[in-house]
N, C-alpha and C positions, 0 to 999 in steps of 0.2 A: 624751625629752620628746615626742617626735609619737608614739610608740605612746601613750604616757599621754593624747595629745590626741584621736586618733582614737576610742580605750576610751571615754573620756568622753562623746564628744559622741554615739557609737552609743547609749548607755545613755542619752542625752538625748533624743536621738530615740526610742529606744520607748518610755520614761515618756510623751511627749507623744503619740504612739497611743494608749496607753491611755489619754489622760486625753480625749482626743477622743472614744473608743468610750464615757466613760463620762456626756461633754456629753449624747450620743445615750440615754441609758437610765436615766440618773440618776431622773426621774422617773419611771420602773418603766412608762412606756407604749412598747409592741409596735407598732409599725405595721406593718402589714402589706404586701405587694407591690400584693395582690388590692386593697385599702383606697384606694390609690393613685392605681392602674390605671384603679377606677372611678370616684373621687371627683375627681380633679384633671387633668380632661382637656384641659383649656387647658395645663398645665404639659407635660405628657406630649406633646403635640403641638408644641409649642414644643422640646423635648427633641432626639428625634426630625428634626424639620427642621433644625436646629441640627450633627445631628449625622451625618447621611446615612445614617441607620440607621432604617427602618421597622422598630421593633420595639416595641409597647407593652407587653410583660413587662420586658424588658432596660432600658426607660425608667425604666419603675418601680425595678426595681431600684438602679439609676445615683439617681433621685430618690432613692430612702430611703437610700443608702450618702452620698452629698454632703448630705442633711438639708436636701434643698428646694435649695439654691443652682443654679439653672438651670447657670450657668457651668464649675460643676465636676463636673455632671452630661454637661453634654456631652464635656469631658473623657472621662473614664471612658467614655463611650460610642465614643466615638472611638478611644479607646485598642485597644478591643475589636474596634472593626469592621477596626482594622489586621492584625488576626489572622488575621482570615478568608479562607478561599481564591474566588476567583469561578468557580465552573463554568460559570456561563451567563449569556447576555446574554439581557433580556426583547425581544420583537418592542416596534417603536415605539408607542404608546401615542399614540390620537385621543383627544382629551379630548373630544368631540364625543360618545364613547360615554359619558360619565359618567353613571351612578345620581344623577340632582340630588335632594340634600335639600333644599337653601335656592340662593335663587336671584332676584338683584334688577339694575334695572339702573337708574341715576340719571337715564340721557338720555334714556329712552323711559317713559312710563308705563303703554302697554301694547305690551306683549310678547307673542309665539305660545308658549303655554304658562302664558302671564301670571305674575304678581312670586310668586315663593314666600318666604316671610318663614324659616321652618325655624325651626331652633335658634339665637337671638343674643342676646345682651341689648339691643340695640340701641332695643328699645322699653321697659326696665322700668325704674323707679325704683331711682337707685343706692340706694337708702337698705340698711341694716342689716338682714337676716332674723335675727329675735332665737329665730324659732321653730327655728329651722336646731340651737340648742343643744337641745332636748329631742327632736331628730329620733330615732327607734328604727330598728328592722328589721321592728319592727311597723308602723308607722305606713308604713314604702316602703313596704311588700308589698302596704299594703291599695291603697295611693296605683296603684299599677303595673300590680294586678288594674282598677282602676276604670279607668286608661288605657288597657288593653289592652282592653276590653268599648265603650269609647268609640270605639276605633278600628276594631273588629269592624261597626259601627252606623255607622259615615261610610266610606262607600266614596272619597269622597277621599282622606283619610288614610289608607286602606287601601292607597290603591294608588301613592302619592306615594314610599315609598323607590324606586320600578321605572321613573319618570319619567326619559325617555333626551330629549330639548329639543336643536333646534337654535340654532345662534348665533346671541344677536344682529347682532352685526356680520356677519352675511355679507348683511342684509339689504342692510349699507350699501356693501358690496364689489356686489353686485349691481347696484345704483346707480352705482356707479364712484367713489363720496364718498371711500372710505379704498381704499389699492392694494391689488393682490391677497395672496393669500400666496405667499409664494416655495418653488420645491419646491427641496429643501434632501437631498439624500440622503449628502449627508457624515457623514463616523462625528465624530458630537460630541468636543468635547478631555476630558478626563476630568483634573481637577484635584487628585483623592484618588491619582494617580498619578505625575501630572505638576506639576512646580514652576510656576508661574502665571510667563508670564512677558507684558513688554511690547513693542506693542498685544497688547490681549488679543481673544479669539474671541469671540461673542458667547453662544458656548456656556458659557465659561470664566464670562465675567461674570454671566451668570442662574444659574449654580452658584453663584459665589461669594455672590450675593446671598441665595439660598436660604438658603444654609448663615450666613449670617450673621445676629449677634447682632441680635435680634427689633426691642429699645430704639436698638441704632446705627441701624439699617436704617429704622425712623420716625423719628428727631431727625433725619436728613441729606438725606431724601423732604419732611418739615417742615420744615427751611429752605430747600427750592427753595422751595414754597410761598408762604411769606414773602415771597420774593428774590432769593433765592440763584441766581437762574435765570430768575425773571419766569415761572413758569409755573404757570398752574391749570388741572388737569386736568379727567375728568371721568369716571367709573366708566361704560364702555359696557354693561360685563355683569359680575357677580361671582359663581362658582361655588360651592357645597361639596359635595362629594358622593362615591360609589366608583366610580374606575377599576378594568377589569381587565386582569390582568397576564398575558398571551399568552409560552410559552418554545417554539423552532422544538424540531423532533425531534434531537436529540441524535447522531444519526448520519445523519440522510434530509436534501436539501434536498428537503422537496414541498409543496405546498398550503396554502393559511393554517386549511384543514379539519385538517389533519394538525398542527396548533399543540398546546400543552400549556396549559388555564387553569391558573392552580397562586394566583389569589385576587385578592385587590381593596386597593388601597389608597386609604386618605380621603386628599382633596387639597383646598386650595382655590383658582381660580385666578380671578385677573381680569385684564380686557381693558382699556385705559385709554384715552379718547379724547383727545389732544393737539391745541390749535389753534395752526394758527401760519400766518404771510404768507407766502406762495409767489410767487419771480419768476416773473414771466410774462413774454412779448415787450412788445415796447415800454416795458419799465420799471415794466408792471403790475404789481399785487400781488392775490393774491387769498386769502382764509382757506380753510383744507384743514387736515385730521386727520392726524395721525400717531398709530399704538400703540405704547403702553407693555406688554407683558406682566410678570406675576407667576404662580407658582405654585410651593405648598409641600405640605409634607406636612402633613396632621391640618386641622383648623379654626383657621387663623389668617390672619383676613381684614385687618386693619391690616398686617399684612407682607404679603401679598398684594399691596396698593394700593400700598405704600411700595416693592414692588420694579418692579413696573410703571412707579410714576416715575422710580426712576435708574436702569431699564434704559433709557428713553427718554431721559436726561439724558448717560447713558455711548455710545450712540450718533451726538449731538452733542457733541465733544468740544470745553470751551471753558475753556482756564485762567485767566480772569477769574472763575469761579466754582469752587469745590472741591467742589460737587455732579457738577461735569460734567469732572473729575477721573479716569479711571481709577484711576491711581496711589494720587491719595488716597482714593476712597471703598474699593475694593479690599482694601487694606492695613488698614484700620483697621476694618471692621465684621466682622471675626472674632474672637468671644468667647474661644477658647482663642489665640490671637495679642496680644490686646493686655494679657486677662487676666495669660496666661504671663509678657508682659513687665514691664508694671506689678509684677506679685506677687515677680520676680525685684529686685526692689528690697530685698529684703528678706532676700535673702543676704547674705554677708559682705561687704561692702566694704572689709575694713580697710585694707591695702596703699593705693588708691588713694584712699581719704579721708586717710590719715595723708600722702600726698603732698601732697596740695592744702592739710592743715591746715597742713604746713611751710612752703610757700609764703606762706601767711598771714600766718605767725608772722613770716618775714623780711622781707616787705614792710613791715609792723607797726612792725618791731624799725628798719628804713630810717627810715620816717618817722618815729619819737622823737628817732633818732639826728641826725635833721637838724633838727626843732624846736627840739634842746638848741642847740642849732649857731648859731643860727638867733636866739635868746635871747640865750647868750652874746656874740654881737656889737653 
């Protein structure tokens, strides 16, 4: 009988592959990698950060094999990068050097370098592009020649992806407003190796938050907001742009000359300005900044902000609130963690449902037997 069971349910499981692969093709439309790659670059970067793997081929990929579902794309991505071996660690990475595309800050309105707006939708009417359906290959190319001869003719635009812009906030460190930065030469914890354990580093928790699902990581930055916390922040600077990535010489220690570029990754990051009352002597109080940092991989400036604030939330630790939680926010805004578990629902349960049904049944079957009981008298 368990050979007959196991036969069975193998044979059920590959009908159900195939009936997946055929969800995907049914309507006889091809999507492409390339299709992906270039048209869905918010998902792709979402993908990606989600899943500590800068790769937008293999994003693509993962997206078209999972059929868009963010969650089981990073899955899959994840799956992959456990495969790979590390031969080298990249030198530390200034975000200070960033190629800025876009670039704003909410506390100051003018800024050294001044507000770059870039690529966001942040100004455009949600409303429906209906024209988006009769879009061709003709119609980019012409669209893309006309941008590029636009860009050739404004030497701004010309020259805005090469814009290397100092920090805001160091205007205010220089000031003495917000503290300085800490030099920090410790080797970071590495959480894709190590089981995450508690208190956590603060290395560990700007990983975890990175890596964590896009939606968890705004709803639980959204209910500080609210309350959850009492606190409104305030965007001191918000980045997008390319980092590059420096690897030391492989057998030499020598010179940062002697480094390997080996390419650029898009990030976005920002700085968050935090207010709050500081004791002072005699029982004074006085209002001072504190920062939140964020940064991810690709263009995803709401994670950005949203990690900024519980990274500043997870550094005051206060179990009155579940924003300012380690444990809880930690644990639960990992897409393949709570995915995995939620979806594990969905196995067998027999044995331990049929336990609890019996339980039921006799407690059930008690209280009849005592209402008769109960009557009869």
């Amino acid at each position: 009988m368990g050979y007959v069971a196991v036969k069975g349910g193998t044979q059920a499981i590959e009908e159900s592959i195939k009936r997946l692969k055929y969800e995907r093709l049914h309507k006889g439309q091809v999507l492409g990698t390339g299709q992906i790659e270039g048209g869905m670059r918010g998902l792709i970067d979402q993908v990606m950060s989600e899943s500590s793997l800068y790769d937008e081929k293999l994003a693509a990929l993962a997206i078209k094999q999972a059929e868009g579902n963010p969650e089981e794309a990073v899955f899959l991505l994840r799956a992959y990068r456990s495969t790979l071996p590390r031969k080298h660690s990249s030198k530390i990475i200034e975000t200070g050097e960033m190629k800025v595309e876009r670039r704003i800050s909410a506390s100051f309105k003018d800024i050294p370098g001044g507000q770059i707006l870039g690529a966001t939708t942040d100004y455009s009417h949600r409303l429906l592009d209906f024209n988006l359906m009769k879009e061709t290959e003709e119609s980019v190319s012409e669209w893309l020649s006309n941008y590029a001869l636009e860009n050739r003719t404004n030497e701004m635009l010309q020259h805005a992806p090469d814009l290397v812009l100092p920090k805001v906030l160091d205007y205010l460190r220089k000031e003495g407003l917000i503290p300085p930065l800490e030099n920090n030469d410790a080797e970071p914890d590495d959480v894709t190796r190590e089981s995450l354990e508690f208190p956590s580093s603060r290395s560990q928790r700007l990983q975890i938050l990175t890596r964590g699902e896009t939606g968890a990581v705004t709803s639980l930055a959204y209910a500080v907001i609210r309350g959850y916390g009492a606190l409104h922040p305030t965007v001191g600077e918000l980045r997008v742009g390319s980092l590059p990535i420096y690897v030391g010489h492989p057998n030499e220690e020598g010179s940062d000359e002697d480094d390997y570029y080996i390419g650029d990754i898009k990030t976005t990051e920002a700085e968050m300005l935090m207010p709050f009352m500081a004791e002072k002597a005699k029982g004074k109080k006085e209002l001072e900044f504190e920062i939140g940092y964020g940064l991810c991989f690709g263009q995803n400036e709401t994670k950005a902000i949203a990690m900024g604030i519980l990274d500043n939330c997870l550094e005051h630790p206060d179990n009155s609130f579940p924003s300012h939680n380690e444990e809880f926010v930690l644990l639960h805004i990992d897409s393949v963690e709570s995915t995995g578990f939620i979806s594990h629902l969905k196995m067998p349960h027999y044995v331990t449902f049929q336990s609890k049904l019996d339980s039921v049944r006799k407690t059930k079957a008690k209280a009849e037997e005592r209402e008769e009981v109960q009557a009869y008298e």
